[in-house]
C-alpha positions in Angstrom: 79.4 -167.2 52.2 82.0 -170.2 52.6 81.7 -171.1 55.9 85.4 -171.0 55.7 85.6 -167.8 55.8 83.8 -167.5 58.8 85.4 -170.1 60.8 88.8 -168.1 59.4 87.3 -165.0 60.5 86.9 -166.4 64.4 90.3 -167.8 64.1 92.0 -164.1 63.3 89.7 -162.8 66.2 91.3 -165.1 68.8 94.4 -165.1 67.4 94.7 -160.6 67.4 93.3 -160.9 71.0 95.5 -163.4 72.2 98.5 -160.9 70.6 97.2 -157.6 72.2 97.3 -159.9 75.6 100.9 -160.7 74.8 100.3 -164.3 74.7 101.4 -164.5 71.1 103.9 -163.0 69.1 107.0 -165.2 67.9 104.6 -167.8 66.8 102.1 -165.1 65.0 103.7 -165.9 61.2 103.9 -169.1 61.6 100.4 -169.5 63.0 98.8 -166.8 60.4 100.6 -168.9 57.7 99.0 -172.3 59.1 95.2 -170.2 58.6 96.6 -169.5 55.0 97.6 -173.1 53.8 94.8 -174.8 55.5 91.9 -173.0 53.1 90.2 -175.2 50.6 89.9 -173.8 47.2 87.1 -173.9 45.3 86.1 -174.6 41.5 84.7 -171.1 39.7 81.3 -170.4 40.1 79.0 -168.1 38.0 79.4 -164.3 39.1 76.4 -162.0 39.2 77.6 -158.8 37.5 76.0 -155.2 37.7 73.5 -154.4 34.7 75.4 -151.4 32.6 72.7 -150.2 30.8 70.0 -149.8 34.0 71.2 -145.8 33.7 74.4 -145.4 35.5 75.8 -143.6 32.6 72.9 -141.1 33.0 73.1 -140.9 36.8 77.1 -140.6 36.8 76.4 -137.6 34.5 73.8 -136.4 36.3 76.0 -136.4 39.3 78.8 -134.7 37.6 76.6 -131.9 36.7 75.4 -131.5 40.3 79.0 -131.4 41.8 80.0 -128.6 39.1 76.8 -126.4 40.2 77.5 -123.7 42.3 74.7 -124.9 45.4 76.1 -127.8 47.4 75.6 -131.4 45.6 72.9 -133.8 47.1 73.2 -137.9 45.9 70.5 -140.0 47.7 70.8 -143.2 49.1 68.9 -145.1 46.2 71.6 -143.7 43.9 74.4 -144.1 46.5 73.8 -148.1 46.5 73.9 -148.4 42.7 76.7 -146.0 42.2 78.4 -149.2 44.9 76.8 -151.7 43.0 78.7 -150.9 39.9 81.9 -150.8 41.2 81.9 -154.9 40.4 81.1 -153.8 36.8 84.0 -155.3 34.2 83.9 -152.0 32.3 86.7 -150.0 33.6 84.4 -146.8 32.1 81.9 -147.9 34.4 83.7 -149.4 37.2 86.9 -147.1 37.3 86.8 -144.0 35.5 82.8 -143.5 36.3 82.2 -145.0 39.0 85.3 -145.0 41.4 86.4 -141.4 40.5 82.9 -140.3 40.9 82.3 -141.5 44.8 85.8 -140.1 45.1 84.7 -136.5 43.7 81.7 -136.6 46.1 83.8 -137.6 49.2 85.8 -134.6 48.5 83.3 -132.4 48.0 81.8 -133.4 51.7 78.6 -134.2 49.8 77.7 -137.6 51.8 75.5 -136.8 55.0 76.9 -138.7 58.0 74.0 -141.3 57.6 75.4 -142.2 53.9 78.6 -142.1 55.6 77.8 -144.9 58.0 75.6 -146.7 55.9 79.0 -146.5 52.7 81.7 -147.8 54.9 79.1 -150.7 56.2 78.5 -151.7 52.5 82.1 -151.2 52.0 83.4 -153.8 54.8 80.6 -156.0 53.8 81.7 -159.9 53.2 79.5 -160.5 50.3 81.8 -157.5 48.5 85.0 -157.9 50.1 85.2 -162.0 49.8 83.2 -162.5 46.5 84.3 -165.5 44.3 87.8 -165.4 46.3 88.3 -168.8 47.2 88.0 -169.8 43.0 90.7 -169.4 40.8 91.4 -166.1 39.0 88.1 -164.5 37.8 86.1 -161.1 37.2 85.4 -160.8 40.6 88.3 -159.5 41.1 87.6 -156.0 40.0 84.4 -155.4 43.1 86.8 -157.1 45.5 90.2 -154.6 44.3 87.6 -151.3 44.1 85.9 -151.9 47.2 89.3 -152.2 49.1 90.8 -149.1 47.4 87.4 -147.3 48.0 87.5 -148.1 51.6 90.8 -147.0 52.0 89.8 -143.6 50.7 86.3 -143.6 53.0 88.8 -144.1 56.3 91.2 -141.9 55.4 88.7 -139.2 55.0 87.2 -140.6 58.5 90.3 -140.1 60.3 89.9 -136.2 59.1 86.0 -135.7 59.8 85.6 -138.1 63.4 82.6 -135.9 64.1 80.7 -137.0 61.0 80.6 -140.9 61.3 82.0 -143.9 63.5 84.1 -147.0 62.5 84.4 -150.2 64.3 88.0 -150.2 63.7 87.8 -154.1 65.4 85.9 -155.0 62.2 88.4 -153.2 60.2 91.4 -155.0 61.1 89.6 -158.4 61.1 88.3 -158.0 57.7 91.2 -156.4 56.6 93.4 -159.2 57.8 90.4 -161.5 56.4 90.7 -160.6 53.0 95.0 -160.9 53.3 94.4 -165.1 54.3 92.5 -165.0 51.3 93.5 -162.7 48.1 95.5 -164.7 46.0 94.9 -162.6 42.7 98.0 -161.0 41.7 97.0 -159.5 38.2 97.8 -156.1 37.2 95.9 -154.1 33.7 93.8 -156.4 31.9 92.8 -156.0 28.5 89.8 -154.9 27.6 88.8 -154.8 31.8 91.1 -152.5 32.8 93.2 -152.7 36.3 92.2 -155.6 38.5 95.2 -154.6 41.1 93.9 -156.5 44.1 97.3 -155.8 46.0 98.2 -152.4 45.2 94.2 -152.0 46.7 95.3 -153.7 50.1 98.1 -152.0 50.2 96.4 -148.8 50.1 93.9 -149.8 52.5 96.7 -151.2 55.1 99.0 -147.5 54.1 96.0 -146.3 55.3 95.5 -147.4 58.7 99.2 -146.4 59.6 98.6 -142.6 60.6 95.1 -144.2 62.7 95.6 -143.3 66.7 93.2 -145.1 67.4 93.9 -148.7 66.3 96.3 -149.7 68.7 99.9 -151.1 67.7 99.1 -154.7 68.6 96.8 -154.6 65.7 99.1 -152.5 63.3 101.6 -155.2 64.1 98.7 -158.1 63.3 98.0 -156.6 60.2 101.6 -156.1 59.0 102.3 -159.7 60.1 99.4 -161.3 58.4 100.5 -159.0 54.9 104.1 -160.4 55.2 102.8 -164.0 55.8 100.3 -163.8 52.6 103.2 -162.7 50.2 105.5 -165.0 50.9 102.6 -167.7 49.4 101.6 -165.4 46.2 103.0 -167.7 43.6 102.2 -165.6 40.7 104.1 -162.7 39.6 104.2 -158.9 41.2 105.5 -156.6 38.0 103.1 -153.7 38.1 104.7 -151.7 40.5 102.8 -153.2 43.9 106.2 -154.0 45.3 107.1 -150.3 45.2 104.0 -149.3 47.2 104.5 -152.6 49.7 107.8 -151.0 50.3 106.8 -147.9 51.0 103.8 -149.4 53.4 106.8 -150.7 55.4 109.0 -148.1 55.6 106.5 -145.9 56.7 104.8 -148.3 59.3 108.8 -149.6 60.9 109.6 -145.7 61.1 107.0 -145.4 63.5 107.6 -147.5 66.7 110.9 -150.2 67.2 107.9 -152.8 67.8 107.5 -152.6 63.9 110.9 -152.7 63.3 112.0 -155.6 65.3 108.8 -157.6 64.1 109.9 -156.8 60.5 113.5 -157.9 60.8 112.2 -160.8 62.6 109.6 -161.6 60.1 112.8 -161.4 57.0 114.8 -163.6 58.9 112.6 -166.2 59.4 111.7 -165.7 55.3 115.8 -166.1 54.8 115.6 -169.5 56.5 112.6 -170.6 54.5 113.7 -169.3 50.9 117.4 -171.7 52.0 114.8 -174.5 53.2 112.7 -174.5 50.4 115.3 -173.4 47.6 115.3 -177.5 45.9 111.5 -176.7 45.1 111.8 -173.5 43.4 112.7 -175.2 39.8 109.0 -174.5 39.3 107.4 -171.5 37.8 105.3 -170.9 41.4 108.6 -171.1 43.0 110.7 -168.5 41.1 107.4 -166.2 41.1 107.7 -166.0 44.7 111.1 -165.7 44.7 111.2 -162.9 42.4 108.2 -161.5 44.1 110.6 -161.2 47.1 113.5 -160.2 45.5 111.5 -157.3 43.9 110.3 -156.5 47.7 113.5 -156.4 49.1 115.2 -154.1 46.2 112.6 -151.6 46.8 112.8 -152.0 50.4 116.8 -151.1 49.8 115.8 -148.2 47.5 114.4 -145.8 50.4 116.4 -143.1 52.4 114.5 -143.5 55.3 115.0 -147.1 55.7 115.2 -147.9 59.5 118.7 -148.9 60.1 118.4 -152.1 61.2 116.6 -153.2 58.2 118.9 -152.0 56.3 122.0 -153.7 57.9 120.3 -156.8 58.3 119.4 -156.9 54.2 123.0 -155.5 53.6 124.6 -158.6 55.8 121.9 -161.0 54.2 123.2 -163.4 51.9 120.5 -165.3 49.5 121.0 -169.3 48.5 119.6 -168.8 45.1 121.6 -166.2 43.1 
């Protein structure tokens, strides 16, 4: 692994700590955002993808058949790791509609023993499948890196509901969750041929997913929601399959929960005013009017919800934008 990432990694560790101690919290964006542009990008490298024809076809169906059957369905641990193995595949048959909705079957049918359990959510915060290829420009990576998020935020939902059954180092979890955020820049939506690469309606799942949590305390909520403001504001690619609608709704649902949300968020667009009036000479590029379109789209669907807290929804009513 880049040793980047790992040096990144310690950084967000200090820098969460330092924020539950209440030694940082004006300066969190800004400081979050310095991790961000300080990352070295890489040149693509060659990407070790799953074997399709080593029988996954036969064990998905093999599964299937075992789910329907009226005993209680068994999947080893053996099958378990290929079954994960293939969610990097580039076949969204495979990948998608074999292998995703299959684990997702078998979670819901409580057919995982709490070993599997432990030993899936391990694999699944892994960095050698969270952070594969993710420094290079856009590849086929991105498809293990988008399933693995989106799978994990399925496994901790279903761990919130079943506590008994397995633990989660919910430290790890926000660190690698915030980890990946520095990191994902891959903004593409349905690709033909590969199917949905969707790396940030994924995250956004996995962070939607953390807000019901009692156990994660609301420094760390906070941490996250910081560090997933700070990262869009630098996507500089478009956002048109529907990820700003689910960001939204991430919000609104996290700010309905405590003021501390809230006031960070209002903080946090304010701040993103400032820099969109700073900035606005540089956005006769096409990075530029991605992200702020990308914003735009955020803070129409932002606008769009009922439950909006009010003081988000005076301060983007009073807001006036510089490039309209």
């Amino acid at each position: 692994m880049d040793e980047q990432i790992r040096t990144l990694q310690a950084n967000l560790r200090v820098l969460n700590d330092q924020l539950r101690h209440g030694e940082v919290y004006q300066s969190l964006g800004d400081r979050l955002g310095q991790l961000m542009d300080g990352l070295q990008r890489h040149r693509r490298t060659a990407i070790d993808f799953p074997d399709d024809q080593d029988g996954i076809e036969e064990l998905l169906d093999q599964i299937h058949q075992r789910l329907a059957a009226d005993q209680p369905a068994t999947v080893s641990l053996a099958e378990l790791s290929q079954l994960l193995d293939h969610l990097r595949s580039v076949d969204p048959r495979v990948r998608y509609t074999g292998v995703h909705f299959t684990l997702y079957d078998a979670l819901e049918a409580d057919t995982f023993t709490p070993e599997q359990l432990q030993w899936l959510t391990e694999q699944l915060l892994a960095d050698h499948r969270l952070f594969a290829h993710i420094l290079e420009p856009a590849n086929q990576a991105v498809f293990g890196r988008s399933t693995t998020t989106s799978f994990l935020a399925t496994v901790l939902h279903y761990g919130q509901g079943h506590p008994q059954l397995f633990q989660v180092d919910y430290d790890r979890v926000v660190i690698q969750i915030a980890t990946y955020l520095c990191l994902e820049t891959d903004t593409r939506g349905f690709i033909n041929g590969q199917g949905w690469a969707h790396a940030f309606t994924s995250v956004t799942a996995l962070v939607t997913a953390l807000n019901d949590n009692t156990v994660i305390p609301r420094a760390d909520k906070l941490f996250l929601m910081t560090t997933f403001i700070e990262r869009f504001k630098r996507l500089a690619t478009p956002l048109i399959y529907g990820e700003t609608t689910r960001m939204s709704n991430y919000l609104v649902s996290l700010t309905n929960r405590h003021p501390l949300y809230t006031d960070a968020c209002v903080a946090a667009l304010k701040q993103w005013r400032r820099q969109v009036a700073l900035q606005r000479r540089s956005t006769e590029t096409a990075a530029g009017w991605n992200s702020y379109y990308n914003r735009q789209r955020l803070l129409d669907a932002l606008q769009l919800h009922r439950d909006l807290a009010p003081q988000i929804r005076t301060y983007l009513s009073a807001a006036i934008d510089f490039l309209v």
